[in-house]
Steps between C-alpha positions, in 0.01 A plus 500: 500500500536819684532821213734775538468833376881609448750286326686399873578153591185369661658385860556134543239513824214590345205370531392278179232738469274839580213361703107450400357829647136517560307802485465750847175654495532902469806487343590614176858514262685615264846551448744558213799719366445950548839524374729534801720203417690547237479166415112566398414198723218501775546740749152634627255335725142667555259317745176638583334347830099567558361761787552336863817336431688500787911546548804373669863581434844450616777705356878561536645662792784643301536856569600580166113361330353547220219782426239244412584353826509831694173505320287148534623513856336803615173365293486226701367678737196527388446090435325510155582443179392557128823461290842444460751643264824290491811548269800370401810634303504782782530549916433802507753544815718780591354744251440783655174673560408342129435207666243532689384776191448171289308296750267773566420518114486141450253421801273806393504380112383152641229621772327705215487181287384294773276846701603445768747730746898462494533407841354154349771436222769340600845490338862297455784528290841299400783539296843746485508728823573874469347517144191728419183336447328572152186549668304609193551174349315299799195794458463482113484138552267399743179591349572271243604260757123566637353404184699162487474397840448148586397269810730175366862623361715474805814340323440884340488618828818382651697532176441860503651565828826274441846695441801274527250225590543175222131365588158652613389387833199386653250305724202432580309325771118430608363520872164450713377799716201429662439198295540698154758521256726759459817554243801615561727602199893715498746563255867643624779640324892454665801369411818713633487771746299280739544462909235516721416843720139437435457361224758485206354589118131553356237266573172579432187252652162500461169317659153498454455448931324748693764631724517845705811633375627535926500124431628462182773680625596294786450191277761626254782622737457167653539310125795743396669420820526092441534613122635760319703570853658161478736559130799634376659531173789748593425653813417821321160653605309661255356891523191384362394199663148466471224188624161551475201311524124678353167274665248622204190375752313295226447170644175428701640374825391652866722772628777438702584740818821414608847354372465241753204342395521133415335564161806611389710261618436346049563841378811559697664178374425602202662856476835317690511279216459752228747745636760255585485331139554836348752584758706129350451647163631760556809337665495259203562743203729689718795704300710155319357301796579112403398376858186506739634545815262389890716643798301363845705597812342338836610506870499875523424723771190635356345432132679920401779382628499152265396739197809709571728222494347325186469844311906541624547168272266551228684853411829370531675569186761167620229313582329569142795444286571170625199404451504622115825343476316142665758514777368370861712750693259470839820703660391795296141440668680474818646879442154652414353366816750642719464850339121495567565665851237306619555238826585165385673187686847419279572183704133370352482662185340249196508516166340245219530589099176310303436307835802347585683633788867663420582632826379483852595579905728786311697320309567218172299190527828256545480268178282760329422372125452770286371299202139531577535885559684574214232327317215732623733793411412412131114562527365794428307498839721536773406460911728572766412488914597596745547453900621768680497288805301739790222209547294782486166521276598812232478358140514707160501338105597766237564452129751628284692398195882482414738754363638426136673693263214620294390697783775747429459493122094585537557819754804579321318545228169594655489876322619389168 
């Protein structure tokens, strides 16, 4: 069964349990509690990744982000990688020229461990905004973190990155380049403050491929876009979203020039499927979620357009509520498509609830039985479609989960 590290209600959608995950050559763990949560539970992760590794990321676009993101966004640049330096029980946003103060000392502490330059460390942190981070307790720690590191404990891993998470998350997947096999591992940490505008939480994923990081790059934005892009929890986007995906170069297959060679067609299927099964786990444990929720709009005028319209529904506080409550109230679904903004045809507008078709040509089905409907509603994994009736080829699925009470109780109580 899937372990929790806090005393919280595990969520009723997780996953039975933390996936198998196989060793990625070059990199190294360890993780554990430096004393930032008061709590005394996990809340440091240390990775070191060997010379050559390569480096993509995608971060938020908030204009109010973190320092660590201010910071691993600008090191980017330079598309290599020998650590990372990720904590919980902490954002380290909004505090002042501190902020970036305690990232500078935390990625020089690491590079000296590690000998390599700064520029190479890269950084993330979670937790309370506006709250100084106790920097000195990530420093003292980490050569002992060093000592203990490890290329197996990634249940470790993503426990040490959760906050108001109730389960670790993570996946893993294996590929062909070039006729060799590579790995593909992640972990991710997200559970309220999550809409897409990039990518929405932490999520940290690693290879043993030999990729150029130009390509990694334009592998990942692609992934996050049909991924972490496509959930909601509560429409709030975080200030230090954070995706990023580390190609350590250890397995022996022939180099590949160009993100559109067919050798990669394996690997790419592979890092869709590992970012879009942490993206759902995400959406599964999110704050007092009790239902999975697939939105897939069709018909629209373009597929931005159909993501618009199906993002409209999935962040509709009606729309969530009866949901939670188990109440098939399409006309709520009705109101969140026509305050998209986006073109749609009324007079041809469809709707089905768990496959069976409530409404259609803009209005009630005549005769409609909601028996079967109102049986779906009970599940914990809820699809709705939609038609909006243009004929036209613009389609969009994005995943959310409904709103319950609980979700006020946790943030209520987030601080305390």
């Amino acid at each position: 069964m899937v372990t929790k590290s806090s005393d919280k209600k595990i969520s009723p959608l997780a996953p039975d349990s933390f996936p198998v995950m196989p060793v990625v050559a070059g990199v190294m763990l360890a993780s554990g509690s430096c004393g930032l949560k008061k709590s005394g539970k996990s809340d440091l992760l240390f990775a070191e990744l060997p010379e050559g590794t390569t480096a993509a990321g995608v971060f938020t676009l908030s204009l109010t982000a973190s320092a660590p993101v201010q910071w691993s966004r600008k090191a980017l640049r330079g598309g290599l990688a020998r650590g990372l330096v990720v904590n919980s029980g902490g954002a380290n946003v909004f505090t002042g020229p501190s902020g970036m103060t305690a990232v500078e000392h935390t990625v020089e502490a690491a590079a000296d461990l590690l000998v390599t330059r700064p520029s190479k460390i890269f950084t993330a942190s979670t937790g309370v905004i506006g709250e100084p981070l106790a920097v000195e307790k990530i420093i003292a720690a980490l050569p002992d973190f060093k000592a203990a590191q490890s290329a197996a404990d990634w249940v470790g891993a993503a426990q040490a990155i959760m906050t108001t998470d109730t389960f670790p998350k993570g996946a893993t997947r294996t590929a062909k380049i070039n006729g060799v096999t590579v790995t593909l591992n992640g972990i991710a940490k997200g559970s309220g403050m999550i809409h897409p505008n990039m990518a929405t939480m932490l999520a940290f994923l690693f290879t043993d491929a030999v990729l150029p990081a130009d390509i990694l790059q334009t592998l990942l934005g692609t992934a996050a876009d049909r991924s972490f892009n496509a959930i909601t929890v509560d429409s709030d986007t975080s200030t230090s979203d954070t995706v990023m995906l580390f190609a350590t170069g250890a397995a022996d297959h022939a180099p590949v020039l160009s993100g559109d060679d067919p050798a990669l067609d394996d690997f790419k299927d592979a890092l869709n499927q590992v970012a879009t099964d942490l993206a759902h786990q995400v959406v599964r444990d999110g704050e007092g979620a009790s239902k999975f929720i697939t939105i897939s709009v069709t018909g629209a005028s373009s597929d931005a357009a159909a993501k618009t319209i199906a993002f409209s529904i999935a962040n509709s506080p009606l729309v969530k509520t009866a949901i939670a409550g188990e109440d098939a109230n399409w006309g709520r679904i009705v109101m969140a498509v026509g305050k998209a903004g986006e073109t749609i045809d009324a007079d041809h507008l469809a709707i089905t609830i768990g496959g069976v078709p409530v409404a259609v040509d803009g209005g009630a089905i005549p005769g409609f039985d909601e028996t079967p409907v109102a049986d779906h509603m009970t599940g914990q994994n809820i699809t709705i479609a939609v038609d909006v009736g243009l004929g036209s080829a613009g389609a969009a699925t994005v995943w959310t989960c409904d709103l319950t009470h609980e979700y006020i109780a946790i943030n209520a109580d987030y601080r305390s």
